[in-house]
N, C-alpha and C positions, 0 to 999 in steps of 0.2 A: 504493500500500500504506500509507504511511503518514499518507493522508487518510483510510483506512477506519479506520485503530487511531486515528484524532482524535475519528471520527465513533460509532466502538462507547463511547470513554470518555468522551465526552461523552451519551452514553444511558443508562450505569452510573453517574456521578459528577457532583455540582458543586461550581463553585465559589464563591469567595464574593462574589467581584469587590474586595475590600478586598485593595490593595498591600499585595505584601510577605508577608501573610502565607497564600496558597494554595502558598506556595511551601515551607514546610510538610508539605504533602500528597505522597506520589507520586506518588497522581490525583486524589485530592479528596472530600469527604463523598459516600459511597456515596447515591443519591438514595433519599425515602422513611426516611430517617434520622430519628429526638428526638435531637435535641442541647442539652446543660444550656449557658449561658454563663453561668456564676456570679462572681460579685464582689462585693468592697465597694463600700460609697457612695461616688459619684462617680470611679467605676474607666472606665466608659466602656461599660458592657453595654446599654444603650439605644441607644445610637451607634452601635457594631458592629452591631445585629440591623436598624434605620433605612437604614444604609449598605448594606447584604449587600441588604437588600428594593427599595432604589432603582438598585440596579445590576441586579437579574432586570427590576424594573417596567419601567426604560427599554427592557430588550430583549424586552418582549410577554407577558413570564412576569404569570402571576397571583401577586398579593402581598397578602397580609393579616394588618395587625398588630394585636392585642386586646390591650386596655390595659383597666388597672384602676386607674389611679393618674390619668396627665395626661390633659385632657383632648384631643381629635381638632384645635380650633384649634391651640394648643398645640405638640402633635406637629408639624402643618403648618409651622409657623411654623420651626420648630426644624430642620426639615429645609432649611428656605430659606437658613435663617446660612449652610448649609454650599454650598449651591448645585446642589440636587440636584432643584430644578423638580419638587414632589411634584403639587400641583395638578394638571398637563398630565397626568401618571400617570394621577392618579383619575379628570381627565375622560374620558381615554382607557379606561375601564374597567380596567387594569391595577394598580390599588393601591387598598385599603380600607384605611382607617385607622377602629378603632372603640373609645368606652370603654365597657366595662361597670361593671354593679356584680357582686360577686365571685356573689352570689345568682344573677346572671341566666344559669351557668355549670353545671350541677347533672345529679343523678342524675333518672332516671325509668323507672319499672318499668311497664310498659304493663298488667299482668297483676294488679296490687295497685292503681295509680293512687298508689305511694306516690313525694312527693320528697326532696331532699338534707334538707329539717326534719326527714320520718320517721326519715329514717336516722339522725339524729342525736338523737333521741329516745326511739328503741328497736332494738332487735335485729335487722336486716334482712339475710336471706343476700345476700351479694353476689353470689353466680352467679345470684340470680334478677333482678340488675337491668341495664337495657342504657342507656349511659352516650348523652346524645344531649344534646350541645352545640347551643344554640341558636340561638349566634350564625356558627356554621356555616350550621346546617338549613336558618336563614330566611332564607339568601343564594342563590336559589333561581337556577341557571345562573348561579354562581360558584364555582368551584372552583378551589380553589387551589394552585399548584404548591409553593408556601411559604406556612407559616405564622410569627408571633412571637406568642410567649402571655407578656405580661411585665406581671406575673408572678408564680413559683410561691410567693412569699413572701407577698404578698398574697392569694392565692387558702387558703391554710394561714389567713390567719388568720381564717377562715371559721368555719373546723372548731377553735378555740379550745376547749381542756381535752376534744376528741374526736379524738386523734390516730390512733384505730381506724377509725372514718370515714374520715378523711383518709387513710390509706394504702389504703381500699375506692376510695376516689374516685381518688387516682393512679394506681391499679392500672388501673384500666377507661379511667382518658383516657389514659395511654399504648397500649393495648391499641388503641383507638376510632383515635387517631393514626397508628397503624398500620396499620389498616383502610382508612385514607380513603388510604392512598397521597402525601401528603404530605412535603413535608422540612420538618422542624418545630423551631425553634428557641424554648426556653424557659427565662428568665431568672430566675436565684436571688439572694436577697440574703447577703453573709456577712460574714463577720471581715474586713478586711484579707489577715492573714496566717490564711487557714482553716486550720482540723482534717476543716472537710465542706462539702461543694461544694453543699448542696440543706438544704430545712428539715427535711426527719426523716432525710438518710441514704439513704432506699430509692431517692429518686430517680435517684442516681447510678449508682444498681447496675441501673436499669430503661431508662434512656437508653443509646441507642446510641452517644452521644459525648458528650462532658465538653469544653469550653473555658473555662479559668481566665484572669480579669484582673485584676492586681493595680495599686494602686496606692498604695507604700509609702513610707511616710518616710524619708529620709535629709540629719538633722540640720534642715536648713531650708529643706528642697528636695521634692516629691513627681516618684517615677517611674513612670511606667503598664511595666507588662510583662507576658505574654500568653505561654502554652501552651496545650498538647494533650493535655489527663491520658490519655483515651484516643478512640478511633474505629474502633467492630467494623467488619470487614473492611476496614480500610486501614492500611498503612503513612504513619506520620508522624515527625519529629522531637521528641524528647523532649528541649526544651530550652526554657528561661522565656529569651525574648527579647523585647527591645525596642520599647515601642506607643507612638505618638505621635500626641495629640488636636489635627491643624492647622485649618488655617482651612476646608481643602478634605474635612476629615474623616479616621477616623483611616489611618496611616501605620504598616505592622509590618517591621522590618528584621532578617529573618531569621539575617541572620550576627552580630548583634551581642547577647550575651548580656549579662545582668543578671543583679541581685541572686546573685554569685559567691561561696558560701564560708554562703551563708542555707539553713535548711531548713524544708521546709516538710510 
């Protein structure tokens, strides 16, 4: 009996494979989930979303991270400090690592032939256009059990002084994210101590989860620390605890709270 309730909640839920902090979860991000992991510079949002994708890759899962910033050596490389053998991944077909530029990401309306420049040039109903990511499409029998889109800050400053656009465009790649059945993790840049977890706001309200990581001064010292603002259909602990970037990557010790008496 209690190999069947192992085996149905591991069909509903996963997890992240980063110590410490699934333990968090009752049973874990419902699968098919957008989850924001937003933080400031040098908080540790690339490392988490790196780490989470090389613990599914080693065990057979499809993994694909789309970057717009570093590029694909890079990444590789980065992933080696910590000891997480990416290359065997990829040769094994289980982990793509790729960078775009933000352009190569865009709308496309089959019926107008209009793309992300029209939109952004004139007036285009949004119901009339169907959002088709490319750097998906052309991965032709690869599909991916996870995705990492990092990230959403980069991708915003596309649609620079068209912030109407860009919520046309959020809107349908969450929508599209949800379609393809994926569990999908997508990183925001912020304040330190935020007011908002995503570049316009609507993000957060359109993901299905929200993970916050902070990493905040005190006095002459920085502390990484790590919540669970929210995660539709699951129970988790609401408490900002303890994140640690080691040699082996990072470390979350769920019973030990931070930043005690701050608000955020």
């Amino acid at each position: 009996m209690k190999q069947e309730l192992q085996i149905k909640k591991a069909e509903k839920y996963v997890l992240t494979g980063i110590p410490g902090f699934d333990r968090l979860f009752k049973n874990g991000i419902p699968k098919a989930s957008t989850v924001l992991v937003a933080g400031g510079a040098g908080s540790g949002k690339t490392n988490f979303c790196l780490q989470m994708l090389a613990h599914h890759a080693s065990k057979g899962k499809k993994c694909y991270f789309m970057g717009f910033e570093e590029s694909e050596e890079r990444l590789i490389e980065h992933m080696e400090i910590f000891g997480w053998n990416p290359r065997k991944m990829i040769k094994e077909g289980n982990l793509k690592i790729k960078r775009f530029l933000t352009a190569e990401i865009y709308y496309y309306d089959k019926k107008s032939g209009s793309d992300i420049e029209a939109m952004m040039t004139k007036e285009v109903d949004p119901l009339l256009m169907e959002l088709e990511p490319l750097s998906i499409a052309d991965n032709v029998g690869f599909k991916p059990d996870f995705i990492v889109l990092d990230s959403l800050s980069a991708l915003s400053s596309t649609f620079l002084g068209k912030e109407q656009a860009y919520r046309f465009y959020v809107e349908r790649l969450f929508r599209f994210l949800e379609k393809i059945g994926s569990t999908t993790f997508l990183t925001t840049e912020t304040q330190q101590i935020p007011e908002m977890f995503s570049p316009t706001g609507v993000e957060e309200f359109l993901a299905d989860g929200v993970i916050a990581i902070y990493n905040i001064r005190k006095q002459n010292i920085r502390e990484n620390a790590i919540e669970i603002l929210k995660m539709r259909g699951e129970k988790h602990q609401k408490r900002i605890v303890s994140m640690e970037i080691t040699d082996s990557g990072i470390i979350v010790d769920p019973n030990k709270e931070v930043f005690a008496g701050l608000e955020f």
